[in-house]
C-alpha positions as CSV (number, residue, x, y, z in Angstrom):
1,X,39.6,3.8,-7.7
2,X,38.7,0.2,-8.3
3,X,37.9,-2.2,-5.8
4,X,37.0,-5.7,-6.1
5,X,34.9,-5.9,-2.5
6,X,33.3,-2.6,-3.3
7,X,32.5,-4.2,-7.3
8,X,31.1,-7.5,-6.3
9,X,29.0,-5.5,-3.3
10,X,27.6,-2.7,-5.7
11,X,26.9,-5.5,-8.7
12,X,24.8,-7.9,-6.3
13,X,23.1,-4.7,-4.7
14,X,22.1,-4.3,-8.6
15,X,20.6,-7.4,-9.2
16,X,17.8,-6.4,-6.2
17,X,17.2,-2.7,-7.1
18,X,15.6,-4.1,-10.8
19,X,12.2,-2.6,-9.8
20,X,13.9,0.4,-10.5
21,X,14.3,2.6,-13.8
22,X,17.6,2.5,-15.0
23,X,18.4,5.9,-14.6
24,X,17.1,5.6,-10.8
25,X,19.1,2.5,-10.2
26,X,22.2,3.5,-11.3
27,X,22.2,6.8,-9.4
28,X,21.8,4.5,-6.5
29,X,24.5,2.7,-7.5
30,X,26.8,5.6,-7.8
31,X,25.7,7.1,-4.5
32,X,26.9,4.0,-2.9
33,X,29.8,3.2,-4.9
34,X,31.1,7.2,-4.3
35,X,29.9,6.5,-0.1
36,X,32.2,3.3,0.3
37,X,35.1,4.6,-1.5
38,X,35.0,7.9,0.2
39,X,34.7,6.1,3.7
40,X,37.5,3.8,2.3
41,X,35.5,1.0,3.2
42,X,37.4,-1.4,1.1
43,X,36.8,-5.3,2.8
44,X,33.3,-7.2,2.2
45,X,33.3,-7.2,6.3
46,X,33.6,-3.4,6.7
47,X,30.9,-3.3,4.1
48,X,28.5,-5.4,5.2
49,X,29.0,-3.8,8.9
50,X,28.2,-0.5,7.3
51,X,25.4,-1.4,4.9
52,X,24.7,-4.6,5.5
53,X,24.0,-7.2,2.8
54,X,23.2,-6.2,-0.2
55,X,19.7,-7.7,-0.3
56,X,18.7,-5.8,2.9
57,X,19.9,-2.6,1.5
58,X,18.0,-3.1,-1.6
59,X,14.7,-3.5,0.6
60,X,15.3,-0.5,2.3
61,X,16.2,1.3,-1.3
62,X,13.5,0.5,-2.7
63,X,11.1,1.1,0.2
64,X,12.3,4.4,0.4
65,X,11.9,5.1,-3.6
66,X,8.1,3.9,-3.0
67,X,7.4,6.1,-0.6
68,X,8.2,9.0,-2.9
69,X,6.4,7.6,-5.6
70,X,3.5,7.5,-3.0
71,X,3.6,10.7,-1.6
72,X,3.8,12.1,-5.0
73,X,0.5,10.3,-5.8
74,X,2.4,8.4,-8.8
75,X,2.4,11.4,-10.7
76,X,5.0,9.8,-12.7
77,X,3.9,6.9,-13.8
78,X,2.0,7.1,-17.1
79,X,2.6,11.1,-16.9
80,X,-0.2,10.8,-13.8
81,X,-3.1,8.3,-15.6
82,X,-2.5,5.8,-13.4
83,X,-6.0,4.1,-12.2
84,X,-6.9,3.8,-8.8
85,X,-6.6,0.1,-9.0
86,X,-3.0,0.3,-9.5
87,X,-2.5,3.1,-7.5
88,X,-4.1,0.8,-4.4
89,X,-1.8,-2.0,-5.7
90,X,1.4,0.4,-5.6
91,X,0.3,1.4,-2.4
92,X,0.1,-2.5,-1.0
93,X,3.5,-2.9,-3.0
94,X,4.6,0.0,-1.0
95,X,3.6,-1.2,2.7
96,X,4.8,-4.7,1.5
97,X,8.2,-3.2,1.0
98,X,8.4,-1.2,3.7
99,X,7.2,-4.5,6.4
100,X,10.3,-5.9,4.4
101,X,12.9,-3.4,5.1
102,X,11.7,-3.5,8.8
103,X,12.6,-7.2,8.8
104,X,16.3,-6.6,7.3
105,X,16.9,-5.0,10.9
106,X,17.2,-7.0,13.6
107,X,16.0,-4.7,16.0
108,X,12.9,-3.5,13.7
109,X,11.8,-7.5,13.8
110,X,9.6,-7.5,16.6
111,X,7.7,-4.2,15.3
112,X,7.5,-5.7,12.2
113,X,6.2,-8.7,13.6
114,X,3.6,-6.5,15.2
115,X,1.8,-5.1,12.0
116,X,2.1,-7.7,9.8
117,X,-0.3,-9.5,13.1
118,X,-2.1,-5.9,12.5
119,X,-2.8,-5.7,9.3
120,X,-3.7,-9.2,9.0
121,X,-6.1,-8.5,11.5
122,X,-7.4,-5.7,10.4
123,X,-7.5,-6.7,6.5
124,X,-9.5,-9.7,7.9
125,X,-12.1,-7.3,9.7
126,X,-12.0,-5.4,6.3
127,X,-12.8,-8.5,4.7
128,X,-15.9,-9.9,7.0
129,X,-17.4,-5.9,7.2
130,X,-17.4,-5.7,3.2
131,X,-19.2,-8.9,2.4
132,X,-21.3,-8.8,5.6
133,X,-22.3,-4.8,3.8
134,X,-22.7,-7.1,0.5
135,X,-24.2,-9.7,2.3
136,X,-27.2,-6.7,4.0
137,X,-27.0,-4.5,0.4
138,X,-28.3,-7.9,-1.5
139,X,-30.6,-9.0,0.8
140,X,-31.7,-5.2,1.1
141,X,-32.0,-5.1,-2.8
142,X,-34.4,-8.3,-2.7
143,X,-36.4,-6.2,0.0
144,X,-37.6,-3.5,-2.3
145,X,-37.9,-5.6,-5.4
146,X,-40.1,-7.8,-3.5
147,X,-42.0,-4.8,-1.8
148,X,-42.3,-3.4,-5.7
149,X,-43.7,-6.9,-7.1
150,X,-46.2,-7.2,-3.7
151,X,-47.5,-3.4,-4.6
152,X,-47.7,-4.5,-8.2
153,X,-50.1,-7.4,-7.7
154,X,-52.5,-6.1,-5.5
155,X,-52.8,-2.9,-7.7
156,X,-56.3,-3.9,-8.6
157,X,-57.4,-4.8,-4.8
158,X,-55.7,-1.6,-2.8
159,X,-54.1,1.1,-4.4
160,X,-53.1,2.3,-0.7
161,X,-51.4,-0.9,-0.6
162,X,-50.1,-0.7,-3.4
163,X,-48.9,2.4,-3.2
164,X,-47.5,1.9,-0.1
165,X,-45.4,-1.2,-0.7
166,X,-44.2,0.4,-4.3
167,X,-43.5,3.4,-2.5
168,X,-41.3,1.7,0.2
169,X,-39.9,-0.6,-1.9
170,X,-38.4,2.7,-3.6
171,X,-37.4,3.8,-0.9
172,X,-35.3,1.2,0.3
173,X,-33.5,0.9,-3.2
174,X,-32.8,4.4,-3.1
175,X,-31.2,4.6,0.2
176,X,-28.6,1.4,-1.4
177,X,-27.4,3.5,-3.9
178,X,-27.2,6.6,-1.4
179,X,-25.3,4.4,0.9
180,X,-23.1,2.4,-1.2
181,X,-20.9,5.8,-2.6
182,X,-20.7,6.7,1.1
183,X,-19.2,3.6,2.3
184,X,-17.0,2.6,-0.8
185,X,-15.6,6.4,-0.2
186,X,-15.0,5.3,4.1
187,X,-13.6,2.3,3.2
188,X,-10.5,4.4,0.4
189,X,-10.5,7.2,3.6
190,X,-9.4,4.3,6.1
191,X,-7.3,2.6,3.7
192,X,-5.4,6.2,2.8
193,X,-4.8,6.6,6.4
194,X,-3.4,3.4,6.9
195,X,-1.0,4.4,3.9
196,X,0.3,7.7,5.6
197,X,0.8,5.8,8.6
198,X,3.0,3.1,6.9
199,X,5.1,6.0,4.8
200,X,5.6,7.8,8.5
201,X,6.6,4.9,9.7
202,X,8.8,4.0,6.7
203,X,10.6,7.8,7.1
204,X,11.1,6.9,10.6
205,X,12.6,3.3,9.7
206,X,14.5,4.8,6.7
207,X,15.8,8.0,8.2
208,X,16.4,7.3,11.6
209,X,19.1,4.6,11.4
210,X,22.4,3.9,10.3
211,X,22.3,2.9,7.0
212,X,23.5,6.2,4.7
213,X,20.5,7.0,1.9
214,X,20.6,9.2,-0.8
215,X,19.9,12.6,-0.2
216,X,21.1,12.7,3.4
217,X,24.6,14.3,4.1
218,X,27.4,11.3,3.8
């Protein structure tokens, strides 16, 4: 049964989900489509009461299609070779989205509100502990170059001296690249917590409410 409310809805609900495959998007299309016929919802009011408008639906579409994708570690994009830069970009795209479909309720504002303050916060901590680590690995690194060069030249004077400022001048470079795996694999540890958090949250946000999503019982 044709509708022109229910049409004009489900085309401008299109026009958002275009992050989507075309497969994907028009199964959400149907699913909504069937939902507002089936609950004869048949006025652009009664929709927008039900759904809301269609841009805030979309959000909350396609923050819930990214979580998926997440949880399923992108196995399907690029038949799994995705790197792990664009996995951590999908990721961000995927906290972005779900911040965005906690603004499109008026209620969720304030949280929202909340942990973009949070992550802004701790993104800026991030930011001042990785180049202050930079910051100590360089000057570190000129350490034990030095120590090598000072061992070098007085060779011919001390070979106890020498030895020792060779030998800890070693030392130190080897304990940079013992360190630096450790902490570039803490730093992708906290950041893969903060994503679980954000795709419990975003279950929470998109399975707790109103708003009918496929895959839950109409």
């Amino acid at each position: 049964m044709e509708n022109k409310a229910v049409n004009e809805y489900i085309d401008e609900l299109k026009v958002y989900l275009h992050p989507l495959s075309e497969s994907e998007r028009n199964d959400v299309l149907e699913f909504y489509r069937e939902y507002l016929i089936d609950a004869n919802l048949v006025t652009t009011d009664a929709i927008i009461n039900e759904l809301g408008l269609p841009k805030k639906l979309a959000r909350k579409v396609l923050a819930d299609y990214s979580i998926k994708m997440s949880e399923d570690n992108y196995q399907h994009v690029d038949n799994g070779r995705i790197s792990d830069n664009e996995r951590f970009k999908k990721n961000l795209g995927m906290i972005g989205l779900i911040i965005l479909a906690l603004m499109a309720s008026p209620i969720a504002i304030p949280a929202a509100i909340v942990l973009v303050l949070g992550l802004v916060l701790f993104f800026s901590l991030g930011i001042f502990f990785v180049l202050l680590f930079l910051f100590l690995l360089a000057l570190s690194v000129l350490i034990g170059i030095g120590a090598i060069f000072i061992g070098i030249s007085v060779i011919f004077e001390s070979i106890a001296t020498s030895v020792f400022y060779i030998g800890a001048g070693l030392m130190i470079l080897g304990i940079n690249f013992f360190i630096i795996p450790i902490v570039i694999a803490v730093v992708r540890w906290i950041f893969d917590l903060v994503v679980i958090f954000f795709r419990w949250l975003g279950k929470k946000l998109l399975y707790g409410r109103n708003t009918p999503m496929k895959g839950e019982n109409k």
